[in-house]
N, C-alpha and C positions, 0 to 999 in steps of 0.2 A: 166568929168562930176561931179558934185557937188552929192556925196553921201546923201546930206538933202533930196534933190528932187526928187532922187529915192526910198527914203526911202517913202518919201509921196507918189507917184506913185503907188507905191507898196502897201500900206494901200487902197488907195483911191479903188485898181482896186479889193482885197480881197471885201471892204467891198458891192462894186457896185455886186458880187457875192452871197452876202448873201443877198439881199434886194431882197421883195417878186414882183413875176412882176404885172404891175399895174390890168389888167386883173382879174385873181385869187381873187375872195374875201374872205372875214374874216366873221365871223360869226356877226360881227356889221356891216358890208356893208347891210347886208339882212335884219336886223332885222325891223320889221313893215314895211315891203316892198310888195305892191300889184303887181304882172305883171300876162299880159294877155296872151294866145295863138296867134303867130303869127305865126308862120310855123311848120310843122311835118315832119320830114326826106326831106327837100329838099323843100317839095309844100308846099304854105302859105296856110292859114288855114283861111277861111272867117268869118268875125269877125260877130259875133250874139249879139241879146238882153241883153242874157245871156253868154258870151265869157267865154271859158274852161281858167281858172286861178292857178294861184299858189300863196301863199303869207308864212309869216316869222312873229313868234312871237317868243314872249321870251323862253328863253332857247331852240331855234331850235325848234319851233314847227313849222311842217310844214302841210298846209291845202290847199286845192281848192276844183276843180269839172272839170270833165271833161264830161263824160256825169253822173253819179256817186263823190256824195263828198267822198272825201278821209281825210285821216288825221296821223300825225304818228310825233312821234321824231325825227329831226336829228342828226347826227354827222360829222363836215366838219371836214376833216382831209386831206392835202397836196393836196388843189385843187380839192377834192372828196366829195358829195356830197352822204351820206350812210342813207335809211331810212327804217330800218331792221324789224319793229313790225308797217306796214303802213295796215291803217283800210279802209273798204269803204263800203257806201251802197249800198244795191244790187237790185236796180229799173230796169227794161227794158227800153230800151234804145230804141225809135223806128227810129231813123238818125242811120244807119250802121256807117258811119264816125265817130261820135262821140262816140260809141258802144265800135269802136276798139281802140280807146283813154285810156279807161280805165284800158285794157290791157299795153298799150303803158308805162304809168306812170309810173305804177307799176312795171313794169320789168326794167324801168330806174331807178328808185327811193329805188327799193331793191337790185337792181345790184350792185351799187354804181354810181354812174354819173360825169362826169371828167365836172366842174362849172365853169364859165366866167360871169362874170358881167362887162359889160363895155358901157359908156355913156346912162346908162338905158336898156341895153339889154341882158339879160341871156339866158344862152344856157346850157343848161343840158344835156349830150352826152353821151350814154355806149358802144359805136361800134357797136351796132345792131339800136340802133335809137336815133335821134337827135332832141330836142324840143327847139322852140327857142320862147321867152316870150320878150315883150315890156313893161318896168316898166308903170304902172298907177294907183297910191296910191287911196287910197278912199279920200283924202282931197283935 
C-alpha cells in the first residue's frame, strides 16, 4: 500500500477528531437569537400570549421570563452553558406551572447546562432538568 495514502488517511482521520460536533454551539451561533419554551423535563409546555423565553445578546448576555424576567452573563465553555451572577424579578406568580419555572431556570442556568442548538432547537440540560426552546427571532 502506497505510504502517501496513508499518510493522508491518517491526517484526514486526526483532523475529523478535533472538529467540533455540528450540535454544540459557539457563542456566535446564539448571539441575537430569540427561542421560545417548548418542553420542560419531558412534557411540552403550552405555548401562551406571553411564551416563557430565553434569548442571546452580545458579549453572552443572557435574558427571558419565565414567570419572572431574569438576566445574567454567560460563559459557554466545552458545550456548557454557565450563568453564575443570574438576576430576576421577584412578582408572584399566580399559574403554579409557570411559578416553578423560575426555579427550574435558575438551577439550570447556575448549574451549568450541557447546550445543543440544532436546526433552531436548543436544549439546555443539567441532569436534574431539561428545557427545550424552539428558535423565534423577533424579526
Amino acid at each position: 500500500m502506497n505510504h502517501k495514502w496513508i499518510g493522508l488517511a491518517l491526517g484526514a482521520f486526526v483532523l475529523a477528531g478535533c472538529a467540533r460536533h455540528a450540535d454544540t454551539p459557539q457563542q456566535s451561533d446564539l448571539l441575537h437569537r430569540h427561542f421560545v419554551l417548548t418542553q420542560v423535563d419531558g412534557k411540552a409546555f403550552s405555548g401562551e400570549a406571553m411564551s416563557p423565553d430565553i434569548e442571546f445578546g452580545e458579549k453572552l448576555h443572557v435574558s427571558g421570563a419565565m414567570c419572572n424576567r431574569f438576566s445574567g452573563w454567560g460563559e459557554l465553555t466545552g458545550g456548557k452553558l454557565k450563568v453564575s451572577k443570574l438576576v430576576s424579578t421577584r412578582k408572584a406568580c399566580i399559574d403554579p406551572q409557570r411559578a416553578a419555572l423560575d426555579g427550574i431556570i435558575s438551577d439550570v442556568l447556575s448549574s451549568g447546562a450541557n447546550i445543543s442548538l440544532e436546526k433552531g432547537v436548543l436544549q439546555l440540560s443539567n441532569g436534574r432538568h431539561t428545557l427545550v426552546y424552539r428558535q423565534k427571532d423577533w424579526l
